[in-house]
C-alpha positions in Angstrom: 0.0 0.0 0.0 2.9 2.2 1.1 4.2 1.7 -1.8 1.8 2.1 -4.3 1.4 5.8 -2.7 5.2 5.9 -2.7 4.8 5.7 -7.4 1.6 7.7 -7.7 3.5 10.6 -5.7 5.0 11.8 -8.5 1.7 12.6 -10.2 0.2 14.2 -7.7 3.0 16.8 -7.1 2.7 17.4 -10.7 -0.6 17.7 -11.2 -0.6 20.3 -8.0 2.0 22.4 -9.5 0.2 22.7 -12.9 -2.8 23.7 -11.1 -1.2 25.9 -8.8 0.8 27.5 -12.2 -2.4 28.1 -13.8 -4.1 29.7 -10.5 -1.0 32.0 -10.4 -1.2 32.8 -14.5 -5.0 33.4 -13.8 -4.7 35.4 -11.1 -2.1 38.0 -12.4 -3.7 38.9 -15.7 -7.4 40.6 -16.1 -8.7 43.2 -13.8 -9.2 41.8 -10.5 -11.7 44.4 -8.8 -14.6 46.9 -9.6 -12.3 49.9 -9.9 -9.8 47.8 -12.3 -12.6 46.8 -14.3 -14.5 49.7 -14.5 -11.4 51.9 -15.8 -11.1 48.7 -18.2 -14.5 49.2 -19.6 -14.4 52.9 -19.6 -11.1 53.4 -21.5 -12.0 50.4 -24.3 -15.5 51.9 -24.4 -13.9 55.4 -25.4 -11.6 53.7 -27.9 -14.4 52.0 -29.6 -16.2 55.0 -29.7 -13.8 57.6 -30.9 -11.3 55.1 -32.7 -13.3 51.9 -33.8 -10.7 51.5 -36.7 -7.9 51.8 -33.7 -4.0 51.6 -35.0 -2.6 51.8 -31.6 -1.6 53.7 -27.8 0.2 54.8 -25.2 -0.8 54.5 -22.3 1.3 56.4 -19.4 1.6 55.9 -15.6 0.3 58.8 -13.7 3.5 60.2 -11.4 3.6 62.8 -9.4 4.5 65.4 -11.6 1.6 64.2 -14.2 -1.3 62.3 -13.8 -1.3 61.1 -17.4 -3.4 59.2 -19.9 -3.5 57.4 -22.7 -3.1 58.5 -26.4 -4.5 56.7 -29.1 -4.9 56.6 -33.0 -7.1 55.6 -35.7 -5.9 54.4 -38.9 -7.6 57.2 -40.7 -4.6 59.3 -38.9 -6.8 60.8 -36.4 -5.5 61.1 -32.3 -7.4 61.1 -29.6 -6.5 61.2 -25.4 -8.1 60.1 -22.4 -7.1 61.6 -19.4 -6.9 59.9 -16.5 -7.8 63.4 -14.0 -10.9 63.8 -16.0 -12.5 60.5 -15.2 -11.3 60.5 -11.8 -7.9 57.9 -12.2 -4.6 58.1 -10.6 -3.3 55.3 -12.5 -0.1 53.3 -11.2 2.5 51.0 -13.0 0.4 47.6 -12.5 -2.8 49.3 -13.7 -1.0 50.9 -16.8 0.4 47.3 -18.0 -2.9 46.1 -17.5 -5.0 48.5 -19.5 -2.3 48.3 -22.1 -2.7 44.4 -22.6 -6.4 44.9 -22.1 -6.3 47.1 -25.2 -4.5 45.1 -27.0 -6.6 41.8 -26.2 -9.5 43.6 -27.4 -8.2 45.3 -30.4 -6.1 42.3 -31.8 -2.4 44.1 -30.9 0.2 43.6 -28.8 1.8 45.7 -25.9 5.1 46.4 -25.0 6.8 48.4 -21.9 8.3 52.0 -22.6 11.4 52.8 -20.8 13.7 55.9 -19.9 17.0 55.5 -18.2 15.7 51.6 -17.0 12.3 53.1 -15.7 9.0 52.3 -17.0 7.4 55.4 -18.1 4.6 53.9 -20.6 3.4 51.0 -22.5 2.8 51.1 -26.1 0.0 49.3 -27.7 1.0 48.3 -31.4 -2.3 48.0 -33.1 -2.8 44.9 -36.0 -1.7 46.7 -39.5 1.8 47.9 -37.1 1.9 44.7 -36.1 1.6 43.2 -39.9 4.1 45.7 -41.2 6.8 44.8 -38.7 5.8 41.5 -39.7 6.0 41.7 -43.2 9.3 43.8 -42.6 11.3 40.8 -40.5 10.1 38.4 -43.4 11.6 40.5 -46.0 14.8 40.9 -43.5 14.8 37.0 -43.4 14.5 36.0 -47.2 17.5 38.7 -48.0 19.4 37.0 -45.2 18.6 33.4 -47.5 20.0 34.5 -50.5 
């Protein structure tokens, strides 16, 4: 019996570290309360509304010195802010990385971290045709490399 328990062991540890690894994944993306989700619904609900053809963003941490927001285009060339004092948002490192992978989630892009002398000042939301440009870009890069 001992021993029995002794080979299924190895199973159950793994099995409890995958399910711990996906509690932890789970628990560190999304916005986990009201406030998080309602500045998540607010600022995607603006983008969709002044940029439904969005091309990308910044989105800046609010710092003493500035509160910040996010600036955002559309692909007909237009920009457009949100400002974070206007709605009411002091908005911190954590929160900024958040709504910029939010926007990007919902928009079909990808964010990235903006830094300054190894500080994070911003993260950049690269919107779908940047995305297929740069894309398009490295292949070109790559088949000259072949020849």
């Amino acid at each position: 019996l001992m021993s029995d328990f002794m080979l299924a062991l190895p199973g159950i540890i793994f099995w409890i570290v995958v399910i711990f690894v996906i509690k932890s994944a789970k628990s560190k993306t999304g916005p986990k309360n009201n406030a998080e989700r309602e500045l998540v619904h607010d600022v995607i609900s603006t983008i969709e509304r002044f940029a439904p053809d969005f091309d990308g963003a910044t989105v800046s941490i609010s710092s003493e010195g500035s509160v910040g927001g996010i600036k955002f285009a559309s692909l007909s060339g237009q920009n457009f802010s949100y400002d974070y004092a206007t709605h009411g948002y002091f908005v911190s490192d954590h929160m900024a990385r958040l709504l910029a992978a939010e926007i990007a989630k919902r928009f079909g892009g990808e964010s990235c971290q903006v830094s300054r002398y190894d500080l994070t000042v911003a993260y950049r939301v690269i919107g779908p045709r940047q995305l297929a440009a740069e894309r398009e870009k490295k292949r070109r890069e790559d088949s000259l490399k072949h020849l």
